[in-house]
C-alpha positions as CSV (number, residue, x, y, z in Angstrom):
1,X,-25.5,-10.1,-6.3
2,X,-25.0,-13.2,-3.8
3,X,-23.3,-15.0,-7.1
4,X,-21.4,-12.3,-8.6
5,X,-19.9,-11.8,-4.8
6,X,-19.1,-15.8,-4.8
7,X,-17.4,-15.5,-8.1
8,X,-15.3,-12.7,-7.1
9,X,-14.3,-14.5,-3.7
10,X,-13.8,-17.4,-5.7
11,X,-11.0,-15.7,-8.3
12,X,-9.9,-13.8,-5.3
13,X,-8.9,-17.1,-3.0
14,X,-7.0,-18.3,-6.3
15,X,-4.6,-15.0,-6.2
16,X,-6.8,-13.1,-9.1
17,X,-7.8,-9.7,-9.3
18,X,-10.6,-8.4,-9.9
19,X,-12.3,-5.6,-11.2
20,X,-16.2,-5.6,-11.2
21,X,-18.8,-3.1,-12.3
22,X,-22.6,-3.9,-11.8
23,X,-25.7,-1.3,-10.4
24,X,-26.5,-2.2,-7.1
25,X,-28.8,0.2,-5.7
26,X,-30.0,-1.4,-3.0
27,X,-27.7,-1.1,0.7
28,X,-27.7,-5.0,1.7
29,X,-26.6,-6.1,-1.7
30,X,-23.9,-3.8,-1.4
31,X,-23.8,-5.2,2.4
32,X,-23.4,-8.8,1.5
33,X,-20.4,-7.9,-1.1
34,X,-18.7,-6.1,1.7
35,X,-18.6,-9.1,3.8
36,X,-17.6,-11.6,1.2
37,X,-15.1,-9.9,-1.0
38,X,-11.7,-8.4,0.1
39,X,-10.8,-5.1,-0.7
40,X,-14.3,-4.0,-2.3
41,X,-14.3,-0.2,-2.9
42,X,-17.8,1.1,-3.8
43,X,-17.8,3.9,-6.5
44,X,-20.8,6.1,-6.8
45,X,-21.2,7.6,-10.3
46,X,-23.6,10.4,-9.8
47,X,-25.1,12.3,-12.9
48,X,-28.3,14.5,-13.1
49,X,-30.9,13.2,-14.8
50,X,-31.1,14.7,-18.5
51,X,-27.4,12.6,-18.6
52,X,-28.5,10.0,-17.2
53,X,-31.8,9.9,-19.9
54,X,-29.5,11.1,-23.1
55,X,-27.3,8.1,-21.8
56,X,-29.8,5.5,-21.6
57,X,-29.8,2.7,-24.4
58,X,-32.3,0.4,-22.2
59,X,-35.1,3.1,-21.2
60,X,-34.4,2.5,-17.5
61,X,-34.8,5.5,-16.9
62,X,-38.0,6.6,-19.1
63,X,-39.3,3.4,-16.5
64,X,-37.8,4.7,-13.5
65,X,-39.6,8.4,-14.0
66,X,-43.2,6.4,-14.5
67,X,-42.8,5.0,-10.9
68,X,-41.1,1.3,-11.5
69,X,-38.1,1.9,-9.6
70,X,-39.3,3.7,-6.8
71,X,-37.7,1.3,-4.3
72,X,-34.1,2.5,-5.9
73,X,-32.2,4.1,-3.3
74,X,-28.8,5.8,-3.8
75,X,-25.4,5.0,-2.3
76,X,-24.9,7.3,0.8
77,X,-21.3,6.6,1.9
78,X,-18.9,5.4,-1.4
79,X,-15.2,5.5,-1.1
80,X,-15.4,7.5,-4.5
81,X,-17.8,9.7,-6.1
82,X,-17.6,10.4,-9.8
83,X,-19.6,13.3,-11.0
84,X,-20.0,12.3,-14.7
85,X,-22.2,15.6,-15.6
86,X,-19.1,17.6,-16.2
87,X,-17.6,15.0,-18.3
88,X,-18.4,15.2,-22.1
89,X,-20.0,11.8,-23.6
């Protein structure tokens, strides 16, 4: 995270925008963006989980259910909440 927050603060200092979409489930990655990048709006796509398993190419979640992700925890406080269940795929 501490790279992809340089490269944006980098493109940012030389008058580019950006737009950048990346999983960051944990609350001082999403800490140490903040504090590097300028205008950084957090976006919390929330789905139940038979989406987010139908969804999944990579089996994340297949892992995730058998206890490797247990650290994971979700964003409590975005500036914008999708709710993809409702959305057709």
């Amino acid at each position: 995270m501490h790279r992809i927050g340089h490269l944006i603060k980098t493109l940012q200092k030389n008058s580019v925008s950006t737009v950048c979409s990346f999983v960051s489930p944990y609350k001082e990655s999403r800490k140490a963006i903040r504090e590097m990048v300028q205008n950084n709006i957090v976006v919390y796509i929330k789905a139940d989980i038979e989406t987010c398993k139908k969804r999944d190419t990579a089996g994340k979640y297949e892992k995730a259910l058998k206890g490797a992700h247990s650290t994971l925890k979700c964003n409590t406080n975005p500036k914008i909440m999708l709710i993809i269940s409702f959305l057709k795929s």
